[in-house]
C-alpha positions in Angstrom: -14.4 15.6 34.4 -17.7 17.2 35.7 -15.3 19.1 38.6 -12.6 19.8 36.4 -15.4 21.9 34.1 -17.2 23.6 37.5 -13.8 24.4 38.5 -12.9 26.1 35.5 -15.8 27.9 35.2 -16.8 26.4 32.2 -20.3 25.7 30.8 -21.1 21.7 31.0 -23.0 19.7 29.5 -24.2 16.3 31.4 -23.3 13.3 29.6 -26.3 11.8 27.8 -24.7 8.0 27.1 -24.6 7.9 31.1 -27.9 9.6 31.6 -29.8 7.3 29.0 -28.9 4.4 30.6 -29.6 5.7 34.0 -32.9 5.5 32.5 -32.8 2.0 31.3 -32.0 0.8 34.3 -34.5 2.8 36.1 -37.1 0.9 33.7 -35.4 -2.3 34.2 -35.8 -1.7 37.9 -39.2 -1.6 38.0 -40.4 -4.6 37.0 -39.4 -7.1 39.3 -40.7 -10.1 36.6 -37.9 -8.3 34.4 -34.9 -8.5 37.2 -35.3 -12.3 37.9 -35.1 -12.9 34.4 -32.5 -10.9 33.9 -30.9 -12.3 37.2 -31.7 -15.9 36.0 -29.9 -15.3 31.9 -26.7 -13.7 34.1 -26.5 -17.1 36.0 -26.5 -19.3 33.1 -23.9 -17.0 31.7 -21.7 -17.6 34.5 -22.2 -21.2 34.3 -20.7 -21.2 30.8 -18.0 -18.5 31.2 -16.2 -21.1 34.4 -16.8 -24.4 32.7 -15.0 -25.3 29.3 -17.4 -28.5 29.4 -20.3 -26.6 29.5 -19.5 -24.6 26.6 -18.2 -27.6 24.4 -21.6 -29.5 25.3 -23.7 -26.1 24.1 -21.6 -26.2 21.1 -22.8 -29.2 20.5 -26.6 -29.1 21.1 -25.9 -25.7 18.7 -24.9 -27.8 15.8 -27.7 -29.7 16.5 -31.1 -28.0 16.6 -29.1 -26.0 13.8 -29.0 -22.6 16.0 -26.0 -20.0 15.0 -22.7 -20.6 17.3 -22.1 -18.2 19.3 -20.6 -17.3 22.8 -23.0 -16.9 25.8 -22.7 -12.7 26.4 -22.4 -11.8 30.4 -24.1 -8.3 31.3 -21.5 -6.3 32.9 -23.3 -3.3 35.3 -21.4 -1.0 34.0 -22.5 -0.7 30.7 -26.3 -1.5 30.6 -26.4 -2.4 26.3 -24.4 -5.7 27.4 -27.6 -6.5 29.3 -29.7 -5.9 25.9 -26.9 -7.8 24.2 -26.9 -11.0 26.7 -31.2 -10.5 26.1 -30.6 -10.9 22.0 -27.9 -13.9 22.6 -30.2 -15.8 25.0 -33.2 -15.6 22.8 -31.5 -16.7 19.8 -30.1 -19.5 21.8 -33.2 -20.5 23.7 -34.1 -23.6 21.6 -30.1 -25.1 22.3 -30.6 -23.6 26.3 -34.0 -25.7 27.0 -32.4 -28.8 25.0 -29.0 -28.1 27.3 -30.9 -27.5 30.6 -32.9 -31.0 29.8 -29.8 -33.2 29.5 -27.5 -31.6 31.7 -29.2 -29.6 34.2 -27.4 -27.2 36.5 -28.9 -23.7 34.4 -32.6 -22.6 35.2 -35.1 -23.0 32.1 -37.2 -19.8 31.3 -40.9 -20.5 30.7 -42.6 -19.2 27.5 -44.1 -16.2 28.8 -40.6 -15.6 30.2 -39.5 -15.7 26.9 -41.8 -13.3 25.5 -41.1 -11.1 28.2 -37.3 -11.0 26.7 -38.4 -10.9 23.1 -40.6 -7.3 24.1 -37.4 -6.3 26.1 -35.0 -6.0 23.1 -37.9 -4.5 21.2 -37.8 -1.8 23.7 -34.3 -1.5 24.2 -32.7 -1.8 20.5 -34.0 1.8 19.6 -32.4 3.4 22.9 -29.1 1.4 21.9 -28.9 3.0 18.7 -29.2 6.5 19.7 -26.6 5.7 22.4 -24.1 4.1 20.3 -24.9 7.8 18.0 -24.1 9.8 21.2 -21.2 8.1 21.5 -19.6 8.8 18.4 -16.5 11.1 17.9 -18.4 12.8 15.3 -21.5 13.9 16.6 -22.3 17.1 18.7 -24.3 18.7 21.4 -27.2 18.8 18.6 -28.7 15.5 18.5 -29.5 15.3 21.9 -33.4 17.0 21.5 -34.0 15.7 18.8 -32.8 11.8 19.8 -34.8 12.9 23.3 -37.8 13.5 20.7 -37.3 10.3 19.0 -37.0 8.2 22.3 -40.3 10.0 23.8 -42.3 9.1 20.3 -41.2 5.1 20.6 -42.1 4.8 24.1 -45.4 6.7 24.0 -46.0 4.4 20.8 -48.7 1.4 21.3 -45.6 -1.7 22.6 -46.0 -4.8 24.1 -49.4 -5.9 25.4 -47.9 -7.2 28.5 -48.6 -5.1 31.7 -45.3 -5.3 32.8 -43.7 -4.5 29.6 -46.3 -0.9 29.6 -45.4 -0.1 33.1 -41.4 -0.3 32.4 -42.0 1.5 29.2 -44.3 4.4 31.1 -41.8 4.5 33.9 -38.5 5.2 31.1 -40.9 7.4 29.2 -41.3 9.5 32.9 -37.6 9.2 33.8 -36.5 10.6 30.3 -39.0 13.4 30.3 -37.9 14.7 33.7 -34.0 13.8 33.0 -34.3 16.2 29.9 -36.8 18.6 30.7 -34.1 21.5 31.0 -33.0 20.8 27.6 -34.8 23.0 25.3 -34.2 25.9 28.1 -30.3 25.4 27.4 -29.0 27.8 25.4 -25.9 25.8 23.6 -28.5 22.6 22.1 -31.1 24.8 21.2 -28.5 26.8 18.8 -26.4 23.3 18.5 -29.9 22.2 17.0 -30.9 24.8 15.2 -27.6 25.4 13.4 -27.2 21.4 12.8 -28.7 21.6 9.0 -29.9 17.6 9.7 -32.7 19.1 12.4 -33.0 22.7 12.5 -36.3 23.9 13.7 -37.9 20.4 13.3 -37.1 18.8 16.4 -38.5 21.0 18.9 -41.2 20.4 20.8 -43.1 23.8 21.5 -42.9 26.9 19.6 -41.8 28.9 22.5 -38.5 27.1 22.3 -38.2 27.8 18.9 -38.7 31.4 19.1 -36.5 31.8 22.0 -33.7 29.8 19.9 -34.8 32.2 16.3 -33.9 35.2 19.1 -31.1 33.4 20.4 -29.4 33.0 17.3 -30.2 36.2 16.1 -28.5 38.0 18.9 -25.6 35.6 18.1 -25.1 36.3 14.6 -25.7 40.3 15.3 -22.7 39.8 18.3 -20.5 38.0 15.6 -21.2 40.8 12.6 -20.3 43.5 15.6 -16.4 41.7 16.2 -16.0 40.7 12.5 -13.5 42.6 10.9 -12.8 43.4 7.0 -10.3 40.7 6.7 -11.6 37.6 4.8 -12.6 34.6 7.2 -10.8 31.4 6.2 -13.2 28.3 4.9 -14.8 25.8 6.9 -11.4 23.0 6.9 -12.6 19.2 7.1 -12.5 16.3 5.0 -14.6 15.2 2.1 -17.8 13.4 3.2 -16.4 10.3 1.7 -12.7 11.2 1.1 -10.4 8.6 2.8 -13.1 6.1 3.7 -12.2 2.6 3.3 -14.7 0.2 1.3 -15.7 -1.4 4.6 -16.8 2.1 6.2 -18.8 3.3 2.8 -20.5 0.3 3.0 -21.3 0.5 6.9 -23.0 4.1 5.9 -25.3 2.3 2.8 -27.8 0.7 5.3 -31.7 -0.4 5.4 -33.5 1.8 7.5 -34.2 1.3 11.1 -37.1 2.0 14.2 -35.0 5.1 14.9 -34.7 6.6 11.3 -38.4 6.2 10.6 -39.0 7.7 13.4 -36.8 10.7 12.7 -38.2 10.9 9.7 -41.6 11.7 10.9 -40.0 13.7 13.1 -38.4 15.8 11.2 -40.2 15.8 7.8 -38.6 16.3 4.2 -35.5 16.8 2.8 -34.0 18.9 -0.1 -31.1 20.9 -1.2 -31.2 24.8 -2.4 -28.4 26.7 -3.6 -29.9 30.7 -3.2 -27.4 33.1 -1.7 -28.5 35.2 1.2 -27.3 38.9 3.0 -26.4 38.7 6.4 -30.0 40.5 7.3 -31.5 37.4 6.3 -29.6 34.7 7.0 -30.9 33.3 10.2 -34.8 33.0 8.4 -33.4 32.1 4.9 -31.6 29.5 6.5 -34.2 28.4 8.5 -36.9 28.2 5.8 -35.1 26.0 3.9 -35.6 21.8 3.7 -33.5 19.5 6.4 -30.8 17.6 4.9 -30.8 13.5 5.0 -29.7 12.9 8.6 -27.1 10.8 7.4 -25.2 13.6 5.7 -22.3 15.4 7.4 -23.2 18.6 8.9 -19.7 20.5 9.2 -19.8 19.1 5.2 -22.7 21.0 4.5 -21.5 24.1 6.0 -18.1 24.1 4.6 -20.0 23.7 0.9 -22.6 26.4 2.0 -20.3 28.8 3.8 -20.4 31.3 0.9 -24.6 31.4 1.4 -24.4 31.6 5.2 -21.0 33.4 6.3 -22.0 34.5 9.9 -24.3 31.3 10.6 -21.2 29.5 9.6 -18.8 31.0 11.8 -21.3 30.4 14.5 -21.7 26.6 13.6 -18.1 26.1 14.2 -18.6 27.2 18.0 -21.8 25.8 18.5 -21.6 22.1 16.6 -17.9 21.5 18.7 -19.6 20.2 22.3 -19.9 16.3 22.0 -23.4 15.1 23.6 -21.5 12.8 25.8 -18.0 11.6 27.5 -17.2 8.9 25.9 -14.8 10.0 23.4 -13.1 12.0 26.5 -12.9 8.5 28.4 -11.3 6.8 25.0 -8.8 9.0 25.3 -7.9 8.5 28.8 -7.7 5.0 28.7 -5.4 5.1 25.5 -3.2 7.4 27.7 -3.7 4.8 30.3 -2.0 1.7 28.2 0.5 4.5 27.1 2.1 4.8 30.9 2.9 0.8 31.8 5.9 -0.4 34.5 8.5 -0.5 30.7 7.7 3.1 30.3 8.6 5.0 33.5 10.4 7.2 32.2 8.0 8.6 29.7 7.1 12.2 30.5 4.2 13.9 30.2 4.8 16.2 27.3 5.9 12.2 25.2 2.8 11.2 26.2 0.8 13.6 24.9 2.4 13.8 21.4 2.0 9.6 21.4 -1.7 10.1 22.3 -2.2 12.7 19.6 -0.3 11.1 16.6 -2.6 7.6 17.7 -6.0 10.1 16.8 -5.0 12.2 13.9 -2.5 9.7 12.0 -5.4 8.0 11.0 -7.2 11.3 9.1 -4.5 11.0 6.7 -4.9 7.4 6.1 -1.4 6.7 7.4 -0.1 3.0 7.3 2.5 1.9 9.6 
């Protein structure tokens, strides 16, 4: 994908899922306390995943220390959460593990300090999950990535763990994610992306140079757009209600209890509130500007289509600035769906089949289609 968009010429944008865990296991690989325990946990996962005995007997010793029954989880190298998530599994399992290594042998014990070692891991690693699993969304853009890279420096630089090792793998992700994002705020399509996300704005930056290179920025933008804009009348903002065509299940997904990450986005990005004042196009870039964030869990194409009428060039600009995703995941989605589409049955399905298959699977669902 990276050499299909040099090849066309085309402005790219690295992928931010890949690059944050790059970092996390640039952390993880500093510590060399951290990789045998890590190395240890992915041994006794094996051990269950070959042997049906093994897991009956842990089901077993489950029931009886009266821990919750659940599968051992195996870290997979290619995605570096199932490393935090074979971390949260072991340590809620550690009680049935000891009691199972005791009477049966054949999986290494870890000691306590071991232990707490893994407890101040998935401390550390549950906020950078979060704001990976958010890149990784279909429905987020280009514009979270400074402020999520704002978030993630303000957790790590925040007093952690008391253990040395712990503060050196925290220090060395804090280093890795500074100099893996230090071009960002000098990239022209995130600072706009930001700026014109009404969730961040101007609150996420980090110096005020960037900021007034981003208020020129999209300045010159909005004087470009007023130059081609014609007399005809532009068409609304077209998406979906904010909650139109969720199911109960989803509604209730978005009604949660605040996390590490939102708190810290909060202080990050201050207050919110809500303004209705009409503006000329002379003045929308301040206007807009001076007014309160919005919640960050609001939809931001939802807020422009209801404010279009207030901000009708800033608008038109957050269409083309709020499209890049911050990472390739939803691209990859897609190519494995058209993946399981071609199979040894289907060899005569052409291309042009394919692609209408692929695109009814994505968008069949936005009108709530039941087959």
């Amino acid at each position: 994908m990276v050499k299909g968009m040099r090849l066309a010429e085309l402005p790219d944008l690295s992928c931010t899922a890949r690059t944050l865990q790059l970092i996390v296991n640039e952390g993880l690989s500093s510590q060399r306390a951290v990789l045998d325990i890590i190395a240890i946990l992915k041994s006794c996962a094996t051990h269950f995943g070959h042997s049906v005995l093994a897991k009956q007997r842990l089901r077993a010793i489950q029931e009886e220390v009266g821990v919750p029954v659940h599968n051992i989880i195996q870290a997979v190298p290619t995605r570096w959460n199932s490393t935090l998530h074979m971390l949260q599994r072991m340590y809620e399992q550690r009680r049935a593990l000891n009691v199972y290594a005791g009477e049966h042998g054949h999986i290494s014990c870890l000691s306590a300090t071991q232990w707490d070692i893994v407890c101040n891991l998935i401390d550390t690693l549950a906020p950078i999950e979060e704001v990976t699993m958010e890149m990784s969304n279909s429905e987020t853009s280009a514009a979270c990535i400074i402020p999520s890279v704002s978030v993630l420096k303000l957790m790590l630089r925040e007093e952690g763990p008391s253990s040395a090792g712990i503060k050196t793998l925290r220090k060395t992700m804090l280093d890795s994610l500074t100099r893996r994002f230090s071009k960002a705020e000098e990239t022209k399509i995130l600072v706009l992306a930001t700026l014109l996300d009404p969730r961040y704005k101007a609150r996420a930056f980090a110096s005020e140079e960037t900021l007034e290179k981003g208020k020129k920025w999209l300045k010159d933008e909005a004087e470009e757009f007023a130059k081609l804009r014609d007399d005809d009348p532009c068409p609304p903002l077209e998406g979906p209600e904010q909650d139109e065509g969720l199911d109960p299940e989803t509604k209730k997904q978005k009604i949660h209890q605040p996390t590490l990450v939102d708190t810290l986005y909060a202080r990050v990005l201050g207050a919110t509130a809500v303004s209705h004042e009409m503006y000329s196009f002379e003045t929308e870039p301040e206007c807009y500007l001076s007014e309160p964030v919005i919640e960050r869990s609001d939809m931001p194409l939802q807020w422009w289509q209801n404010n279009e009428t207030r901000f009708k060039t800033l608008a038109h600009l957050a269409k083309k600035f709020l499209c890049p995703p911050p990472s390739t995941v939803p691209s990859e989605r897609v190519f494995s769906e058209v993946g399981m589409l071609y199979e040894a049955r289907r060899s005569r399905l052409t291309g042009h089949h394919a692609h209408q298959l692929c695109f009814l699977h994505y968008n069949l669902r936005l009108l709530n289609f039941e087959y």
